[in-house]
N, CA, C and O atoms as a GROMACS GRO file, in nm:
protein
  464
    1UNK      N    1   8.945   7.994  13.819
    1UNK     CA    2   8.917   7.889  13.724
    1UNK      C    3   8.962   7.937  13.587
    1UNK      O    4   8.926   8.045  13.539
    2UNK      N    5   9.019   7.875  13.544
    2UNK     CA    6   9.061   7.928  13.371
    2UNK      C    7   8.983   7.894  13.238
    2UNK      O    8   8.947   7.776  13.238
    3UNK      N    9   8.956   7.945  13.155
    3UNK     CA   10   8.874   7.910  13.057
    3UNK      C   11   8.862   7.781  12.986
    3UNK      O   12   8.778   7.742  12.906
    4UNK      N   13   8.989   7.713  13.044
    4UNK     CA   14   8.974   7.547  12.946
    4UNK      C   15   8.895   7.460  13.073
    4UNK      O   16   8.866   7.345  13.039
    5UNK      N   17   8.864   7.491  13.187
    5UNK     CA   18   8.826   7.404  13.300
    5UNK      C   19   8.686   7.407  13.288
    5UNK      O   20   8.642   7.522  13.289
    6UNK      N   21   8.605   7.323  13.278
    6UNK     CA   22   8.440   7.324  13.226
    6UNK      C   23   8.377   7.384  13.390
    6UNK      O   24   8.409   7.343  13.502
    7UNK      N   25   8.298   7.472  13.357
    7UNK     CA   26   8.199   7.507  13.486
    7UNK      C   27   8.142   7.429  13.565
    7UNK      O   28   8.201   7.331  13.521
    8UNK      N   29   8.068   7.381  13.656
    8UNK     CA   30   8.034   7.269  13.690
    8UNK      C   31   7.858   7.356  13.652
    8UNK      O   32   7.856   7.478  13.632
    9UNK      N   33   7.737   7.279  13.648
    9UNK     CA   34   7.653   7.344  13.665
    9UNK      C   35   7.545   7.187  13.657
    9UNK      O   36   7.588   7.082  13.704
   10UNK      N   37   7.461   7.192  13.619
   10UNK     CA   38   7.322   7.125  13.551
   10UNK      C   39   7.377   7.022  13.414
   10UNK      O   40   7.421   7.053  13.303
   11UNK      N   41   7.352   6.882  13.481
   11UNK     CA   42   7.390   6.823  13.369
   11UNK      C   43   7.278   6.795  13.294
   11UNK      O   44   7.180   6.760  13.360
   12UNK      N   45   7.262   6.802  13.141
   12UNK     CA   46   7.154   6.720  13.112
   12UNK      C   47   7.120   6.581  13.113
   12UNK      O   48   7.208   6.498  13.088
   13UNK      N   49   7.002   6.546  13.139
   13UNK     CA   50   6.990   6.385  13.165
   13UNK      C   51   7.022   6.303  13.043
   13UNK      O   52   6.988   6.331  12.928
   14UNK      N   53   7.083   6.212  13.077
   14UNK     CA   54   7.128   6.102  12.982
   14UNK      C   55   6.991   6.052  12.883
   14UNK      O   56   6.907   5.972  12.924
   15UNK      N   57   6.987   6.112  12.753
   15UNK     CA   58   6.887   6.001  12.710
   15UNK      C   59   6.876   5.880  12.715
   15UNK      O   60   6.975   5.812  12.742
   16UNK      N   61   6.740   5.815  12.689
   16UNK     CA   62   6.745   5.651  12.737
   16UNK      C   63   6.805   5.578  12.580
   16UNK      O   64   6.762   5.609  12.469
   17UNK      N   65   6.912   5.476  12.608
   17UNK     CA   66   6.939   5.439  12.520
   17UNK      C   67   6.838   5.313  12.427
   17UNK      O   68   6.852   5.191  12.416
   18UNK      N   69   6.780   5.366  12.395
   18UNK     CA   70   6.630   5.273  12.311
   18UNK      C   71   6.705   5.359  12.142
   18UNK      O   72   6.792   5.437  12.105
   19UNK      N   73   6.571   5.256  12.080
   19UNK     CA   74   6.653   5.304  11.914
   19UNK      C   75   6.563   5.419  11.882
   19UNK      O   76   6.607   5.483  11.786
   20UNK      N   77   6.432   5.476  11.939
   20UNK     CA   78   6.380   5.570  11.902
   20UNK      C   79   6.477   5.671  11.936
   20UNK      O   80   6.484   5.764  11.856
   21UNK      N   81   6.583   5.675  12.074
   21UNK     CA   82   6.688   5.755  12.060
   21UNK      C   83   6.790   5.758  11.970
   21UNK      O   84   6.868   5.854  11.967
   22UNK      N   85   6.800   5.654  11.885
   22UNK     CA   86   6.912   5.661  11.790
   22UNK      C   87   6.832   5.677  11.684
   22UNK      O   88   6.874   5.709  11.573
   23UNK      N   89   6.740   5.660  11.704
   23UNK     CA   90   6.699   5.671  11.548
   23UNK      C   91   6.513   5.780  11.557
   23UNK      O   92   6.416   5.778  11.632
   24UNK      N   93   6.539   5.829  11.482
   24UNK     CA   94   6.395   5.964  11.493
   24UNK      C   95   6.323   5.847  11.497
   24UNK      O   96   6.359   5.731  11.479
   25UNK      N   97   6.159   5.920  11.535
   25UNK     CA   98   6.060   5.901  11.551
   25UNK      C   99   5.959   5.862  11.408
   25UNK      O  100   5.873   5.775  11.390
   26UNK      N  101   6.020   5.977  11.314
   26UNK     CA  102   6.007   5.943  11.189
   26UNK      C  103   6.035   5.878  11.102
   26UNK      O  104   5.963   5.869  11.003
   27UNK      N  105   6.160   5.810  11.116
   27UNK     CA  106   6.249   5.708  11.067
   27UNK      C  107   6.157   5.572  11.103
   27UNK      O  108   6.100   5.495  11.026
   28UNK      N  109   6.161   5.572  11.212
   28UNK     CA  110   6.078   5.405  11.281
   28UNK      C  111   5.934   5.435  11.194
   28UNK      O  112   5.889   5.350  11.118
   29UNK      N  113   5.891   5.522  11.208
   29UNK     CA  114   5.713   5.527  11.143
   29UNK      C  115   5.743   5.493  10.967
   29UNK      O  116   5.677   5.416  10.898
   30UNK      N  117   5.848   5.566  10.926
   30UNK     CA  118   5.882   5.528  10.791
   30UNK      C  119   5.878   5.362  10.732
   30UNK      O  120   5.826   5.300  10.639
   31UNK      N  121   5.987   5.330  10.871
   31UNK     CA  122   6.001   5.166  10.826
   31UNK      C  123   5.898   5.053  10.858
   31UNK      O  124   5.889   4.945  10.801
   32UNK      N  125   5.824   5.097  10.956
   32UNK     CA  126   5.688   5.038  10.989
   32UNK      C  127   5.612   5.064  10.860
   32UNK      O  128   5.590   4.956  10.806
   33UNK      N  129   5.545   5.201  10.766
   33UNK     CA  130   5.494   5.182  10.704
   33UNK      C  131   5.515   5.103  10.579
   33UNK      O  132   5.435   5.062  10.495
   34UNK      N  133   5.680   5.091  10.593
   34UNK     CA  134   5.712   4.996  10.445
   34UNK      C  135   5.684   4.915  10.456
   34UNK      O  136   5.626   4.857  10.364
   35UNK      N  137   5.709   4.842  10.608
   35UNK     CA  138   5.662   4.666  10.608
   35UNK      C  139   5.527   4.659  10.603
   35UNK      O  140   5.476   4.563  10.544
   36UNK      N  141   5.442   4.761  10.665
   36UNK     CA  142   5.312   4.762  10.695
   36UNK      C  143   5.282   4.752  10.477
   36UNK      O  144   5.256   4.641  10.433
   37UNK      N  145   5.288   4.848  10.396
   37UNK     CA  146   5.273   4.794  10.246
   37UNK      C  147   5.340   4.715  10.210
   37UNK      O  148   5.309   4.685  10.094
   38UNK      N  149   5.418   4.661  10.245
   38UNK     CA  150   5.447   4.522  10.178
   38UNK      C  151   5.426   4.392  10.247
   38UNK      O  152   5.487   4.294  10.206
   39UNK      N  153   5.357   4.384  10.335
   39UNK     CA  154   5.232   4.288  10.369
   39UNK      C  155   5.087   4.303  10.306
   39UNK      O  156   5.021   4.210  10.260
   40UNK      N  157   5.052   4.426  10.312
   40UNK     CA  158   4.938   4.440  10.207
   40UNK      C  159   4.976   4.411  10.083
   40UNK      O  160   4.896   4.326  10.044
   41UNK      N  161   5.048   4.433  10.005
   41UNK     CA  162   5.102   4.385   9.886
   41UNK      C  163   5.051   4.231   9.872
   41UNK      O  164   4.962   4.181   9.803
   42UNK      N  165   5.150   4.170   9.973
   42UNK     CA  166   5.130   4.021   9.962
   42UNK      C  167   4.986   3.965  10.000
   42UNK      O  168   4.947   3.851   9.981
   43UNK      N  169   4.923   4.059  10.052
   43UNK     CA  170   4.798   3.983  10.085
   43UNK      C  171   4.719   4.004   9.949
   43UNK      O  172   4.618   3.934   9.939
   44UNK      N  173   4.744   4.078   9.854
   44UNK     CA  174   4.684   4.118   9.742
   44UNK      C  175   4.692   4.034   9.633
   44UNK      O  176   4.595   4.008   9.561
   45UNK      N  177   4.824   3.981   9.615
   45UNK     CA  178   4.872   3.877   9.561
   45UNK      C  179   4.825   3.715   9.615
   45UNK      O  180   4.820   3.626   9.530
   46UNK      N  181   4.801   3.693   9.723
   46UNK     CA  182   4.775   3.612   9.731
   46UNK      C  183   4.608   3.566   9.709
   46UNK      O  184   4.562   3.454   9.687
   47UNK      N  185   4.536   3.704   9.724
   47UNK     CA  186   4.386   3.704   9.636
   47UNK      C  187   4.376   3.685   9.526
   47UNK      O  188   4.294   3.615   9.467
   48UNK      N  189   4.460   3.748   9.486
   48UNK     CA  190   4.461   3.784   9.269
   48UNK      C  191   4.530   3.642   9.236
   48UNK      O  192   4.552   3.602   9.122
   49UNK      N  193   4.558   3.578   9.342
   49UNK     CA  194   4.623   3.386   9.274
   49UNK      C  195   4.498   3.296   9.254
   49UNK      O  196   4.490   3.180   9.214
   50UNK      N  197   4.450   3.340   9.275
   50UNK     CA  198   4.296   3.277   9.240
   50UNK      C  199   4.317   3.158   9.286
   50UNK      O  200   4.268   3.065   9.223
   51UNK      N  201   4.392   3.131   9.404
   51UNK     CA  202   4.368   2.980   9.474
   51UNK      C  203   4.190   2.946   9.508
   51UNK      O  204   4.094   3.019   9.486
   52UNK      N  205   4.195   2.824   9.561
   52UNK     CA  206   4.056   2.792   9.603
   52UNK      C  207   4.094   2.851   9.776
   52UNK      O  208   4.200   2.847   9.839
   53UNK      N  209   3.962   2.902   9.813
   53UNK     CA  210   3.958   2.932   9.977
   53UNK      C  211   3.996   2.834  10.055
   53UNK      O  212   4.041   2.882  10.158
   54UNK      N  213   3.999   2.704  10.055
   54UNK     CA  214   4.030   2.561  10.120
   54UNK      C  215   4.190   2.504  10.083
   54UNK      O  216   4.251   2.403  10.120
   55UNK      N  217   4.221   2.599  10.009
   55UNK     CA  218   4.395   2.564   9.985
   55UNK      C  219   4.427   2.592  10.089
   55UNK      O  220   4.402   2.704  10.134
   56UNK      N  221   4.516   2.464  10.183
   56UNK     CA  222   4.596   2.500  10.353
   56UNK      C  223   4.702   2.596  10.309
   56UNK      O  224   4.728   2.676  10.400
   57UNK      N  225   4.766   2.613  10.210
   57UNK     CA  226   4.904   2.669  10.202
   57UNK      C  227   4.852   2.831  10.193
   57UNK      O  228   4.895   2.929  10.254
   58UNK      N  229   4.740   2.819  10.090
   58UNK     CA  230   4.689   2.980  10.123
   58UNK      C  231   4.656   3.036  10.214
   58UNK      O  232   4.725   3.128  10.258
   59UNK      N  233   4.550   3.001  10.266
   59UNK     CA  234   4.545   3.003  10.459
   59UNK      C  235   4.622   3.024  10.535
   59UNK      O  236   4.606   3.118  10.613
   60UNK      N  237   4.730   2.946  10.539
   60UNK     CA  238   4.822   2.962  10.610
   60UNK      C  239   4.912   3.060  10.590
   60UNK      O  240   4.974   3.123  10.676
   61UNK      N  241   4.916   3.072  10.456
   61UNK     CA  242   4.997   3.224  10.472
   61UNK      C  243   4.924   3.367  10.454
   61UNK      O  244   4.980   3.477  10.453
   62UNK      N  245   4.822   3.346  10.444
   62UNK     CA  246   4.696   3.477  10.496
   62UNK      C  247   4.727   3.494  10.611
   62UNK      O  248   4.780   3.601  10.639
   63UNK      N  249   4.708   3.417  10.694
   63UNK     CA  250   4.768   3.416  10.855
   63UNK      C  251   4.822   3.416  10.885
   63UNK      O  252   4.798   3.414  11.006
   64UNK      N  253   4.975   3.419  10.856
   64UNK     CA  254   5.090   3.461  10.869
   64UNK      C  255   5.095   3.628  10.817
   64UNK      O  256   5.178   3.706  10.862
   65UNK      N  257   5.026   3.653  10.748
   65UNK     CA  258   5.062   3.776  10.660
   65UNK      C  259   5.002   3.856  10.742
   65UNK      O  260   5.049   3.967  10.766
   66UNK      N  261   4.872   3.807  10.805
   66UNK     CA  262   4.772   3.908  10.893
   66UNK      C  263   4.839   3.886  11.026
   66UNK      O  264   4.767   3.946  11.106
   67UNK      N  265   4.952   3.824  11.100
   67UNK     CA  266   4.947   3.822  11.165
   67UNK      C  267   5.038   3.905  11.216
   67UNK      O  268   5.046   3.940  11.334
   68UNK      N  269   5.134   3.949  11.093
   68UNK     CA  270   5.268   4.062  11.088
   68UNK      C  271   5.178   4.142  11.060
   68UNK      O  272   5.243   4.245  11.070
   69UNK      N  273   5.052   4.183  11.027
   69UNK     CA  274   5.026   4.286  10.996
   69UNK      C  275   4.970   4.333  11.138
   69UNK      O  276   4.969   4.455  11.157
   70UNK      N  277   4.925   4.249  11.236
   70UNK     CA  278   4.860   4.316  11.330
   70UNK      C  279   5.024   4.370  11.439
   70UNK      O  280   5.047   4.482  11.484
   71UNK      N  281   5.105   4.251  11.451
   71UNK     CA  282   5.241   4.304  11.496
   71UNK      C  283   5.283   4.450  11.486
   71UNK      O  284   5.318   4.530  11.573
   72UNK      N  285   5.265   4.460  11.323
   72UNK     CA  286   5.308   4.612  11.277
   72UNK      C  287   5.218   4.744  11.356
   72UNK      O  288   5.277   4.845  11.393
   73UNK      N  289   5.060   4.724  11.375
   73UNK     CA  290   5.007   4.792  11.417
   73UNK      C  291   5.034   4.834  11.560
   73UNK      O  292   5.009   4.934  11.627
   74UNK      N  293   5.086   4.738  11.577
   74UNK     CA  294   5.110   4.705  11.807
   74UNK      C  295   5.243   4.829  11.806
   74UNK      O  296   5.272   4.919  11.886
   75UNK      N  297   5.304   4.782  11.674
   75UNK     CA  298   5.401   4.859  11.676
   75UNK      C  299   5.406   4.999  11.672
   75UNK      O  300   5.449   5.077  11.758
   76UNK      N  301   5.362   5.019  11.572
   76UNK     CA  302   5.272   5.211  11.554
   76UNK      C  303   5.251   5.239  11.695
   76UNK      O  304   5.322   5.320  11.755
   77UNK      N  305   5.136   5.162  11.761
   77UNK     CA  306   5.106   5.177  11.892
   77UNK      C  307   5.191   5.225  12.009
   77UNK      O  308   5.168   5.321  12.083
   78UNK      N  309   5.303   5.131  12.013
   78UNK     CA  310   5.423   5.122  12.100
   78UNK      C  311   5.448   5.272  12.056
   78UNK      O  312   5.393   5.362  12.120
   79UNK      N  313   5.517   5.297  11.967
   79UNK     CA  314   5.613   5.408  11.917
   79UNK      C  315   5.493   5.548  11.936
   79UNK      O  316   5.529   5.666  11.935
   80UNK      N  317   5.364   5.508  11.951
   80UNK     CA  318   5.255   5.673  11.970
   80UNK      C  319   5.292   5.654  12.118
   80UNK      O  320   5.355   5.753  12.155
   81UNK      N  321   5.274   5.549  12.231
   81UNK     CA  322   5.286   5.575  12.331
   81UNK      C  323   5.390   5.577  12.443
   81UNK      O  324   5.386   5.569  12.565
   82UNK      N  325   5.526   5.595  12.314
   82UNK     CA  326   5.665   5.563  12.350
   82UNK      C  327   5.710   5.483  12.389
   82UNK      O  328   5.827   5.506  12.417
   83UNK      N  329   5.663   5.340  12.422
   83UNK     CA  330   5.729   5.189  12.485
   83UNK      C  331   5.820   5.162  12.323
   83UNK      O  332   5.893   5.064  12.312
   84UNK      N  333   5.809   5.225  12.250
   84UNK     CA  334   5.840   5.151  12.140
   84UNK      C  335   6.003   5.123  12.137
   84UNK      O  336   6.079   5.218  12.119
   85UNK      N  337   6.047   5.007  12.152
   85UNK     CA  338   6.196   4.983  12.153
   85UNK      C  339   6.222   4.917  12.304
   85UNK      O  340   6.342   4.901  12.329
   86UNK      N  341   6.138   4.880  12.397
   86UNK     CA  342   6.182   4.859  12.511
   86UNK      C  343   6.083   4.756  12.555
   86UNK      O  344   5.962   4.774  12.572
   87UNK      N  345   6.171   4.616  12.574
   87UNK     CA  346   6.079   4.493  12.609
   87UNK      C  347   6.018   4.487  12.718
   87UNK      O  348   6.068   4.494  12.831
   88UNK      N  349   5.906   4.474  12.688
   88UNK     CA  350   5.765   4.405  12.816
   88UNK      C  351   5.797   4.335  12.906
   88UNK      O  352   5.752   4.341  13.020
   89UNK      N  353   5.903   4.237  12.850
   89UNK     CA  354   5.940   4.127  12.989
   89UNK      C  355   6.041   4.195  13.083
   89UNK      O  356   6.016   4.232  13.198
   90UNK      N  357   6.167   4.209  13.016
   90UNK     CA  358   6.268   4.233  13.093
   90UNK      C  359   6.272   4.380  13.063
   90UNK      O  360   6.382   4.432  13.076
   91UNK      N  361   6.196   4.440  13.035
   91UNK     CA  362   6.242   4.615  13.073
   91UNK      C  363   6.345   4.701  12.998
   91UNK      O  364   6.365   4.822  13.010
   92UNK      N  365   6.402   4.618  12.925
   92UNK     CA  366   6.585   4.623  12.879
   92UNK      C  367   6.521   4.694  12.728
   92UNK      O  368   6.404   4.697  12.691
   93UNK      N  369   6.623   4.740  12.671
   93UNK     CA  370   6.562   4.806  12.577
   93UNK      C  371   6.678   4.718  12.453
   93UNK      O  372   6.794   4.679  12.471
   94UNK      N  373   6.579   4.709  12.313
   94UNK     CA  374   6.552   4.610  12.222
   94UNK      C  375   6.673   4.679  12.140
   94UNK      O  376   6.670   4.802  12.135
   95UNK      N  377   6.775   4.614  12.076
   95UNK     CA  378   6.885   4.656  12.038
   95UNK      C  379   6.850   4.691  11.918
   95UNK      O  380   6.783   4.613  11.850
   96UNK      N  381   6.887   4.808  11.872
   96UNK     CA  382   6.880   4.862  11.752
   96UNK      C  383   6.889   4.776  11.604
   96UNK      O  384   6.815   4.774  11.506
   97UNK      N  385   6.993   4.720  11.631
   97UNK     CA  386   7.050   4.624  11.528
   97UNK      C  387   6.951   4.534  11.476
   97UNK      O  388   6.933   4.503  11.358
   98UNK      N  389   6.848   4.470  11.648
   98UNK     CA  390   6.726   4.388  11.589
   98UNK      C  391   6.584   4.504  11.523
   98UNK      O  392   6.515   4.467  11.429
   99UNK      N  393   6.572   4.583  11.562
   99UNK     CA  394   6.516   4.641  11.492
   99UNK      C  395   6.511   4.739  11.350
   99UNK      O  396   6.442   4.808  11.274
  100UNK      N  397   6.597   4.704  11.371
  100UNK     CA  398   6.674   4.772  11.192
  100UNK      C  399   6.603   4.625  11.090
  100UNK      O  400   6.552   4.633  10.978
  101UNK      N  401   6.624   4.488  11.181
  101UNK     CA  402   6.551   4.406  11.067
  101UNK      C  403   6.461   4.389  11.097
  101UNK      O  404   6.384   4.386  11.001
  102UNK      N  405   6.402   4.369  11.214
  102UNK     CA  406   6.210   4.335  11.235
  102UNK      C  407   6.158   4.496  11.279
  102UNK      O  408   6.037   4.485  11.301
  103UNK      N  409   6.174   4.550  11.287
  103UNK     CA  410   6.114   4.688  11.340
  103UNK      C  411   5.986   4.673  11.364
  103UNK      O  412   5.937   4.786  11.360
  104UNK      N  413   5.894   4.584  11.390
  104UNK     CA  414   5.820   4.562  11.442
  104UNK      C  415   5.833   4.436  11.585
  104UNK      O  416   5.744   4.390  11.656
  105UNK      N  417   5.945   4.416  11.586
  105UNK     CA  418   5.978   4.331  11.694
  105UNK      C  419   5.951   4.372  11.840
  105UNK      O  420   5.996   4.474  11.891
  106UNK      N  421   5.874   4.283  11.901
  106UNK     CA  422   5.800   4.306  12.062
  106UNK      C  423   5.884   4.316  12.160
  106UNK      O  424   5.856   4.388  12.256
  107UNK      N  425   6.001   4.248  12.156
  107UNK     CA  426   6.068   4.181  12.286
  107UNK      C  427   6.223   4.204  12.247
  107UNK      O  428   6.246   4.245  12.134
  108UNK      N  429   6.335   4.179  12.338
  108UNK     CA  430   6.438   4.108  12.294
  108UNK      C  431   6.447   4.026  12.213
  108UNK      O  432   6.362   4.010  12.126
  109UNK      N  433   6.594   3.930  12.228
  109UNK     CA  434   6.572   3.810  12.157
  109UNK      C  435   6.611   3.680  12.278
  109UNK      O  436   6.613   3.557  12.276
  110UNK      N  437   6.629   3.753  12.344
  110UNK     CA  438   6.657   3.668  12.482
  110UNK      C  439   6.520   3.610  12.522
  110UNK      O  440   6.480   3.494  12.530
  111UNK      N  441   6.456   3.742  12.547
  111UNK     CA  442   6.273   3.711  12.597
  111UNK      C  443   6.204   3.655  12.520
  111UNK      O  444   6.117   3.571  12.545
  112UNK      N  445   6.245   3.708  12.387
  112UNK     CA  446   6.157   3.627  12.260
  112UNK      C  447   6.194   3.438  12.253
  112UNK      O  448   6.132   3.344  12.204
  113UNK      N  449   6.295   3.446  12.311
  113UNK     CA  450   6.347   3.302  12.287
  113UNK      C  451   6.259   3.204  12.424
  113UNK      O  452   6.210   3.091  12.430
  114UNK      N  453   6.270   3.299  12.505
  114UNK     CA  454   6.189   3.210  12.617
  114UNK      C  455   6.032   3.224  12.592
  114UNK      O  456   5.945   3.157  12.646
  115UNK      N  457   6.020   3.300  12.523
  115UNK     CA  458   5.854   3.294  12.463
  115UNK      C  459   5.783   3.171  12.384
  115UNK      O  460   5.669   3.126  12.371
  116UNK      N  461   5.919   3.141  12.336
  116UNK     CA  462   5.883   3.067  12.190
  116UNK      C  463   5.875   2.882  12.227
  116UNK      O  464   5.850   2.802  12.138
   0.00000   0.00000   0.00000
């Protein structure tokens, strides 16, 4: 065998292509915590507006705001118990690209679409 011919031996296993493989562990916790403070932000702001409690528009976006905020947490979750990046329905793992903008995103967008 000559020195340019690779040995054969032990391959290492293919990592799984999910974005916690493309992207650290620390990176995803980073961008979770940004969205995670800037939902608190907005929920802060929307106290300090001194609306009345019975304003629908305030409400409604309290609940929207709390409701990305609990998303974000599922998310933390996912990423401590490593599902993080790989959809519930179809198994398939969640393309980087969508999680670069929702990084708290559950599903595909395929699955998410039949969710909705």
């Amino acid at each position: 065998m000559s020195p340019d011919t690779a040995r054969p031996g032990p391959r290492p296993e293919p990592r799984p292509e999910t974005p916690t493989g493309r992207m650290a562990a620390h990176e995803v916790r980073q961008r979770l915590e940004h969205e995670r403070d800037t939902r608190l932000t907005q929920l802060r702001a929307v106290a300090e507006a001194g609306w009345a409690a019975d304003d629908h528009v305030m409400v409604v976006q309290k609940e929207a705001i709390q409701r990305v905020l609990g998303e974000i947490e599922a998310a933390f979750a996912r990423l401590q118990d490593g599902s993080y990046g790989v959809c519930p329905d179809c198994a398939g793992p969640i393309p980087a690209e969508r999680l670069e903008i929702l990084p708290y995103a559950r599903c595909c967008v395929a699955c998410g679409r039949r969710a909705a």
